[in-house]
Structures are given as C-alpha cells and as structure tokens.
C-alpha positions in Angstrom: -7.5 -12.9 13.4 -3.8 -13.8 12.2 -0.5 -13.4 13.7 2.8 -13.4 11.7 6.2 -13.0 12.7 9.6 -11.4 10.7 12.7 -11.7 11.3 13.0 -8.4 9.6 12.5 -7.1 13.0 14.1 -7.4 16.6 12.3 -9.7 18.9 10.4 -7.3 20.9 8.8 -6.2 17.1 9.0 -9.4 15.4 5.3 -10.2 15.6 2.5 -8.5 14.7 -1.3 -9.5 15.2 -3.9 -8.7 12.0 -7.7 -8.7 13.1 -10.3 -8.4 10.6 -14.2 -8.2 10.1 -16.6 -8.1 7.3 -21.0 -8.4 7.3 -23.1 -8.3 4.6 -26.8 -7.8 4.2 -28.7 -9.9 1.7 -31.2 -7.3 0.8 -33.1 -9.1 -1.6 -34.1 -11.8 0.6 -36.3 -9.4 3.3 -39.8 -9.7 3.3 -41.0 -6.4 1.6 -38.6 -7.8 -1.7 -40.6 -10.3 -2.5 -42.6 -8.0 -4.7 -40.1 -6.9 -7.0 -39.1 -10.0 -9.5 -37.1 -7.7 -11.7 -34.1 -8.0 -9.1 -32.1 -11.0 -8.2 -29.6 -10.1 -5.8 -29.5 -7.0 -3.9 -25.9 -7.0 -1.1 -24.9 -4.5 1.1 -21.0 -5.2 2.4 -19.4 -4.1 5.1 -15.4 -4.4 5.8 -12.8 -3.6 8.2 -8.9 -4.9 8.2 -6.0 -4.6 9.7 -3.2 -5.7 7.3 1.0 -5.6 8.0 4.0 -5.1 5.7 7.6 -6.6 6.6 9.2 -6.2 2.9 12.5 -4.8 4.0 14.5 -8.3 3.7 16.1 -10.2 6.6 17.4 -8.5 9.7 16.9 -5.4 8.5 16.8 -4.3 12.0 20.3 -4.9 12.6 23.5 -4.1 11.4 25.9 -6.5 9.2 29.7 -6.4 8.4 31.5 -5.6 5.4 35.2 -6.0 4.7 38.0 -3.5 3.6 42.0 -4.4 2.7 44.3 -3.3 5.5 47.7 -3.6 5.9 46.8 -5.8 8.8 44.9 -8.4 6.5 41.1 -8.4 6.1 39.4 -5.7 8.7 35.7 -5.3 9.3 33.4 -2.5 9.9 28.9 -2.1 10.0 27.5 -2.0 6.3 24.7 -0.1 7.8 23.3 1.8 10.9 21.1 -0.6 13.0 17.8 0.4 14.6 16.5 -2.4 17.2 13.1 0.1 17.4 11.9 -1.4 13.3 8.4 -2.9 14.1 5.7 -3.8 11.0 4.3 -1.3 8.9 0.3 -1.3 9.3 -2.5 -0.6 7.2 -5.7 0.3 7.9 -8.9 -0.7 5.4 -12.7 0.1 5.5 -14.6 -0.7 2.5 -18.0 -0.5 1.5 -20.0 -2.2 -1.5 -23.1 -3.0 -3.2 -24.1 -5.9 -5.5 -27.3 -5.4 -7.3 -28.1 -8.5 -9.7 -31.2 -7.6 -12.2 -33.6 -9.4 -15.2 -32.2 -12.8 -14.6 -28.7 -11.7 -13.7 -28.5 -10.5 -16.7 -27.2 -7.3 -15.5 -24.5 -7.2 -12.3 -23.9 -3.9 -11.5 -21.2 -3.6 -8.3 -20.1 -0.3 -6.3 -17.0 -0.4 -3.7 -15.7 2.6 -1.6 -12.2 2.0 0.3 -10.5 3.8 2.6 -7.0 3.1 3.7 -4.7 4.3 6.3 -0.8 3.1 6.4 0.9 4.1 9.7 4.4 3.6 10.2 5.9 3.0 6.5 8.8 1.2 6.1 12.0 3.2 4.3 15.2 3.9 4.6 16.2 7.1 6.8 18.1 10.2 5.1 21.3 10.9 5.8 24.1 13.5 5.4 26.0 12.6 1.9 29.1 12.2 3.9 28.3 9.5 5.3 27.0 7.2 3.1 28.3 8.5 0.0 32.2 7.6 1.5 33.8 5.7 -1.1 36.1 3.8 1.0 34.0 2.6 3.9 30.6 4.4 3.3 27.4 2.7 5.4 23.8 2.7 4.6 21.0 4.3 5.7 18.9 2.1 8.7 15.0 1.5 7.9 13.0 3.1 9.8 9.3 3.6 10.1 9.1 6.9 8.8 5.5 8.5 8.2 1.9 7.9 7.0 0.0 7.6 4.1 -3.7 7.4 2.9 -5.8 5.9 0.1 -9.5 7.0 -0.6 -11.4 5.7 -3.7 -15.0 4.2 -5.6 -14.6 1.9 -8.1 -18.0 1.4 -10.6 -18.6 -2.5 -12.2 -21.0 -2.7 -14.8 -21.3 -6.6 -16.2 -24.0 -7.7 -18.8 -24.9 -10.5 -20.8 -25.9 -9.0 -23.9 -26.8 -12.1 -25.7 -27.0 -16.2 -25.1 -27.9 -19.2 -27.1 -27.8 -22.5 -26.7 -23.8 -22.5 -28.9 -22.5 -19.1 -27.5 -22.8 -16.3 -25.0 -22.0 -12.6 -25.6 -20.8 -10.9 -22.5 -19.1 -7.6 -21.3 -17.7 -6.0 -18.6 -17.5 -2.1 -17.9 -15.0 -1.1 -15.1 -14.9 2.6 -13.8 -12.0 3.6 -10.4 -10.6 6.3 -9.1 -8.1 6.8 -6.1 -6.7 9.4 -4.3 -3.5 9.0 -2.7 -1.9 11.5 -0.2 1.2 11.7 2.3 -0.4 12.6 5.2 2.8 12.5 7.9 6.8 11.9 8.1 9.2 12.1 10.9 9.6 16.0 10.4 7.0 18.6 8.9 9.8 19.9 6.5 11.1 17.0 5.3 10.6 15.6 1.9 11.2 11.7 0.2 13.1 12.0 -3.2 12.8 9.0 -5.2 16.5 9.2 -7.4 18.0 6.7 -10.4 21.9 7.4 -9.8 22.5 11.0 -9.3 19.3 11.9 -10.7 15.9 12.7 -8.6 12.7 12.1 -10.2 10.0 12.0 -7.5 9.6 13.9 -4.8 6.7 12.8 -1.9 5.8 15.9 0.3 3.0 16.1 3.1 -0.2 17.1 2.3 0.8 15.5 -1.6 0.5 12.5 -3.4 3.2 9.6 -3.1 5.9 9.4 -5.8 4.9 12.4 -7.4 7.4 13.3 -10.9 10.0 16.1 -9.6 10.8 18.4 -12.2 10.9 21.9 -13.7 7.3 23.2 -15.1 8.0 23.5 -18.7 6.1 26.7 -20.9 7.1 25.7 -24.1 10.3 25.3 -26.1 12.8 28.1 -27.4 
C-alpha cells in the first residue's frame, strides 16, 4: 500500500492512496508433481493493482496570470480556467500468468492475461473556439478528469536454449501480444476527443472505439 501526493491538484485531491496484491502458486512443488521430472517449474500468478497518474504539471488545478500592454502599464488577466475538483487519474490492473519451466529449463514458456480499467483520465476540457482561440487575451482549457478507458490483452513467451557448451550458449526468445484498447466513457455520450497538429485533426477517440484512432477520409483508390 503506497500513498503519493501532487501538487498538481487542490488539497482536498492532492493525495491519493494505491493498494496492491499479488499470490502465486508454485505448482511444481505439490506432492502429486513429484512424478513428472520432465518439468522444472510450474507457477500460477495472480495480481491486482491499483495505480495513479498526476502528469498534468504543477498546479494544474488552478489558474495562473499572464500579462497584456495597456495604456495603463502592465495589466493581468487568468492564462487558464481553474478547476479546484482535479483529483488523480486511476487505473485498475488484474493480471494473470503462468510459468512452465521444462527438460532442465531448457524450455521457459510464460503466458500473461491483463486487464486494465482507467477511471477518470486526465485532459484538457473542450471549449468554444472563441474563447480560447482569442488572439489578444485568449485562455486555456482547464484539465479535467474527463472519461474512461480500458485495456484487455495475452501476451505468449516462448524462451529456449537451443544449444550450450562449455565456450558458448545459443539462446532465443519468441514473444507473441496482443491488446485491445477501447474508450469506454467521457463526460457526454456525443462527445468526441480530436487529437490536432496546428489546425489539422488527425485522431479522433469516440466511445465504444479505440483511443487515438487516425481521422480521416476512407480512400477507394486514386483518379
């Protein structure tokens, strides 16, 4: 169990508390195992973790103060929107695994199933252009804690040692994954997350799809 505190956040969110719990079940060493000398090691893993995210930078929960020329001398106005409510983005992780060790470890063969749940992710709110597109005294989006995600996936390790002497060792190693990310909730059912270089958008995140998918026109062929 750990605890970490931001100043990223006000002080009612500023700490956040991150349990976690794993077991494992040496297979191989039971009783009715003893028979079988072909295998070495035989692990079953268990995991669960609670795990928090605070990358938005320094007192991103508040608002600072830029500066504009008036005829007055130097004036001051908020850079950005504040929002006092910004508390620690959270993710959720169960993951389950074998290790299976055979003919003198000569063969390590390793399976791991994850999921992951993110609650409350960390991003800047959308806006009307008018207001933080002004070219004179323009001010940024706040961060909020926007939506939810999810991450499913198996991931296959095959490791042998094909050959050893006594002045070198051939080895090699097989890795097989696959994930499947989805957006699984934002702050409105309609709403969308466009990821844009300049005036240009290029992803676009919608519920029910995967996260940072390309945006774009589906092309047939070329005239």
């Amino acid at each position: 169990l750990r605890t970490d505190g931001s100043s990223s956040f006000s002080k009612e969110n500023r700490w956040g508390w991150f349990p976690s719990v794993a077991l494992a079940w040496r297979i191989s060493n039971e009783g009715f195992m003893k028979n079988i000398k072909w295998v070495d090691n035989l692990k079953l893993r268990l995991g669960w973790g609670l795990v928090g995210n605070q990358s938005v930078g320094s007192y991103a929960y508040g608002a600072t103060m830029a500066t504009v020329p008036t005829s007055w001398d130097t004036g001051y106005y908020p850079a950005n929107f504040a929002n006092p409510d910004l508390k620690w983005e959270s993710t959720h992780a169960w993951n389950v695994g074998i290790d299976l060790n055979m003919l003198n470890n000569r063969i390590e063969f390793i399976v791991d199933a994850y999921y992951k749940k993110t609650k409350d992710l960390l991003m800047q709110a959308s806006l009307p252009s008018y207001i933080i597109n002004n070219d004179y005294m323009g001010m940024t989006s706040p961060w909020v804690n926007a939506g939810e995600m999810e991450n499913k996936g198996i991931e296959f390790t095959l490791n042998t040692v094909n050959l050893m002497t006594k002045d070198w060792r051939w080895q090699t190693g097989l890795t097989l994954s696959m994930n499947r990310n989805k957006l699984t909730r934002t702050n409105s059912e309609q709403s969308a997350l466009f990821g844009t270089i300049g005036s240009n958008t290029y992803t676009m995140s919608e519920i029910g799809g995967t996260v940072g998918r390309f945006y774009g026109y589906n092309v047939i062929g070329m005239f």
